[in-house]
C-alpha positions in Angstrom: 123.6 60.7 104.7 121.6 63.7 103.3 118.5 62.8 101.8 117.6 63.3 97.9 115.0 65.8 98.6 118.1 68.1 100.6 120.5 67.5 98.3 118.1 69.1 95.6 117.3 72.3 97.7 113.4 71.8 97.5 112.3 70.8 100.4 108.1 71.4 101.6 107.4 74.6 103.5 106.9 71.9 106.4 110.2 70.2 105.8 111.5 73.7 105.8 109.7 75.1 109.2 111.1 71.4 110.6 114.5 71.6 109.5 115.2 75.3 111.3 113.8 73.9 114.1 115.8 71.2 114.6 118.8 73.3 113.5 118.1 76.8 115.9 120.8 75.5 119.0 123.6 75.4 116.5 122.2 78.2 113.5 124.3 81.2 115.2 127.8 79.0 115.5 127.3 77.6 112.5 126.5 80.9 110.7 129.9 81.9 112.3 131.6 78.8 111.0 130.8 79.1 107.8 131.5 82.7 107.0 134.2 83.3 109.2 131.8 86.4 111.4 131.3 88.1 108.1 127.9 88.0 108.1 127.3 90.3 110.8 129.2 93.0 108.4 126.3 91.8 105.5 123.7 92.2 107.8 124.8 95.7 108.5 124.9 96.5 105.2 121.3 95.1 104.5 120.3 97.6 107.4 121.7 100.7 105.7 120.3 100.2 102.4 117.0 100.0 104.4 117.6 103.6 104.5 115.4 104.3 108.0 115.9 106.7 110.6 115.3 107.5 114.1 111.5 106.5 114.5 111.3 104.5 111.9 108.7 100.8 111.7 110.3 97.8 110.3 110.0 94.4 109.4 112.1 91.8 109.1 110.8 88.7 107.9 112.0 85.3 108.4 114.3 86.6 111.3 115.3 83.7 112.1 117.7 84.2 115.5 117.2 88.0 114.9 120.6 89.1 113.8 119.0 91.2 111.2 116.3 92.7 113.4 118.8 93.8 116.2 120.6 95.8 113.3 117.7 97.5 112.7 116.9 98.6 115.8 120.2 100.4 116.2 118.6 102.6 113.1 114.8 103.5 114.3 115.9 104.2 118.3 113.6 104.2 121.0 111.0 106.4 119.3 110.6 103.7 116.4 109.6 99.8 116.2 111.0 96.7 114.9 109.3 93.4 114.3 111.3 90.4 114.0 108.6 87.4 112.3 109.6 84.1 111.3 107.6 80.7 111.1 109.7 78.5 113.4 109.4 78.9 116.8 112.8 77.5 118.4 114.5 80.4 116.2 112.2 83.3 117.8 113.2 81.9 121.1 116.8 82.7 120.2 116.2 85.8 118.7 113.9 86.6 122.4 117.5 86.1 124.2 118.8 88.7 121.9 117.2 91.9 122.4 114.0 93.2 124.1 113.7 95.9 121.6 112.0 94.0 118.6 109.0 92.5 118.7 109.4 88.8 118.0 106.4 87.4 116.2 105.4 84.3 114.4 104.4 84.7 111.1 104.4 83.0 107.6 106.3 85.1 105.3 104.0 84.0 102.5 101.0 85.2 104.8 102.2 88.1 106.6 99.4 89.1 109.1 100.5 92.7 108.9 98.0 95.9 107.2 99.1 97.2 103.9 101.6 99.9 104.0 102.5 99.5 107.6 106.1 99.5 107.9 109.0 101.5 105.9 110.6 99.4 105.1 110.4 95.2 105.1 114.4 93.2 105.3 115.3 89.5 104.6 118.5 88.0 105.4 119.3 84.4 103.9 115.6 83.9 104.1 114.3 84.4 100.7 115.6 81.1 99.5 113.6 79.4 101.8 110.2 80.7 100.7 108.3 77.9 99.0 106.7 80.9 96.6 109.2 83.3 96.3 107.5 85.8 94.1 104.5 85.2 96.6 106.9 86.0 99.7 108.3 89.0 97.9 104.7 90.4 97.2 104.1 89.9 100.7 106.9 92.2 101.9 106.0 94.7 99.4 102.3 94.7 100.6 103.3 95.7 104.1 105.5 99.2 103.0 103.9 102.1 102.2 104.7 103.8 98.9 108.4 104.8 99.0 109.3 102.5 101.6 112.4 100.1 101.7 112.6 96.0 100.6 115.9 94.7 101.3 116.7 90.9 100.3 120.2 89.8 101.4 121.3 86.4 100.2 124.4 84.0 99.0 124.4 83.7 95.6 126.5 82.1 92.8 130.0 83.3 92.1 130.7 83.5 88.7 134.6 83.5 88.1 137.4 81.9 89.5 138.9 81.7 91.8 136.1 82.3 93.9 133.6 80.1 92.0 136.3 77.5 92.7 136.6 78.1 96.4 132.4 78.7 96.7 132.1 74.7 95.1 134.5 73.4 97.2 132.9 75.1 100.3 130.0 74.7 99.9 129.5 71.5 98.1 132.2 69.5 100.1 132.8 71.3 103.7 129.8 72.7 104.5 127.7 69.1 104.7 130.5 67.8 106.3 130.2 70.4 108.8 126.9 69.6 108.9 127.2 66.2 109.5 129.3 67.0 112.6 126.5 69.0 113.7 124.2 66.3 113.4 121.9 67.9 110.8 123.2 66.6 107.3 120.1 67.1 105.3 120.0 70.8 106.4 123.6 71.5 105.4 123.3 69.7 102.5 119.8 71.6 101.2 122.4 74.8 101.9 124.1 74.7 98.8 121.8 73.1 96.8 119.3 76.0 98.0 121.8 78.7 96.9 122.5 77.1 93.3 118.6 76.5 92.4 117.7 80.6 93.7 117.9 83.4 91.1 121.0 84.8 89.6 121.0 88.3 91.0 119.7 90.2 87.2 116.7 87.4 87.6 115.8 87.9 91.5 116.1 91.8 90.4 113.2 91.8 87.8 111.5 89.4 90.0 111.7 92.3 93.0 110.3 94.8 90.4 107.5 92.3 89.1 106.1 92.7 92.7 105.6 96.3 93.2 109.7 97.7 93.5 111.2 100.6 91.4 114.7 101.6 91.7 115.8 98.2 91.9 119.7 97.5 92.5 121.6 95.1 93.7 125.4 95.0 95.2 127.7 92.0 95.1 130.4 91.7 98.0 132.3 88.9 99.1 134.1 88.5 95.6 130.2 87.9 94.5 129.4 85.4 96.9 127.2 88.2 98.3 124.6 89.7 97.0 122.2 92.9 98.6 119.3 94.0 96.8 116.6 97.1 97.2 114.1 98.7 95.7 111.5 101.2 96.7 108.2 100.7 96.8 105.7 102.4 94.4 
């Protein structure tokens, strides 16, 4: 049985850290599972609204296996860089087995060891919900583009109206940590949900994104608004 601090979605950045670590062998199948592939087609969609080209720098923070980062190197070529950070260690040795091409660092999102305006643009994909200071992590990303650089935050998010609000409880509050449970994690698929409901309705998360240093903030729902992309530019 899931335990009460999962089941609220607030776990410790330690509980956090430990819980992708235990979770990294089965994250990718999972991940699958659970969105039927589709997230590849989100990710790729986070990617272009990154808006980089051939040479481009990038950073995407807590990369978990590297999904993301891998997308983004198909956008910057040979001539550009991609660094793939996250804080737990099991993940980055995933994300190693997927491509050469990024550079696979550990970092804290909340303490990214990167110089001001280093990168064009800064990506997180399902990630954001996991920062124990999210306006802290977002200020972080910011910090690291220069002026008119990219931030791109990719997350699940609340449907509003049925019959997808239907379907999203019933998924997510009822299969998913049963799915979990067969994976042997319960508390991590149980924080899942409960992670997603307590994180900022999309209007919210956007003035949040401008409150740390974004203009031209927008966001796009996909997924019948299970999906939400936002960007903004850095000022």
């Amino acid at each position: 049985m899931a335990s009460p601090e999962a089941r609220t979605g607030t776990l410790e950045e330690g509980q956090v850290r430990a819980m992708f670590d235990r979770i990294a062998q089965v994250y990718d199948l999972m991940n699958a599972v659970m969105t039927a592939g589709l997230h590849h087609r989100w990710r790729t969609r986070a990617a272009d609204l990154a808006m980089l080209g051939p040479g481009g720098r990038a950073l995407d923070v807590a990369c978990g296996t590297g999904d993301l980062a891998v997308e983004l190197v198909r956008r910057v070529g040979p001539s550009g860089q991609v660094v793939g950070s996250d804080f737990s260690e099991p993940m980055l040795e995933r994300a190693r087995r997927k491509s050469a091409e990024v550079r696979w660092e550990w970092a804290n999102a909340l303490e990214l060891p990167y110089p001001d305006d280093g990168f064009d643009a800064a990506t997180v994909g399902f990630g954001a919900r996991n920062f124990s200071d999210l306006d802290r992590g977002l200020a972080e990303m910011a910090r690291v583009v220069r002026p008119g650089g990219r931030v791109v935050v990719l997350e699940i998010t609340v449907p509003q109206r049925p019959p997808l609000s239907t379907f999203f409880s019933i998924w997510f509050d009822r299969v998913v940590p049963a799915l979990g449970r067969v994976a042997g994690d319960p508390d991590a698929y149980a924080y899942l949900p409960s992670s997603v409901k307590r994180f900022p309705a999309p209007d919210v998360l956007a003035g949040r994104l401008a409150a740390s240093g974004l203009t031209d903030v927008r966001w796009i729902l996909t997924a019948g608004g299970i999906i939400a992309l936002h960007s903004g530019t850095v000022r």
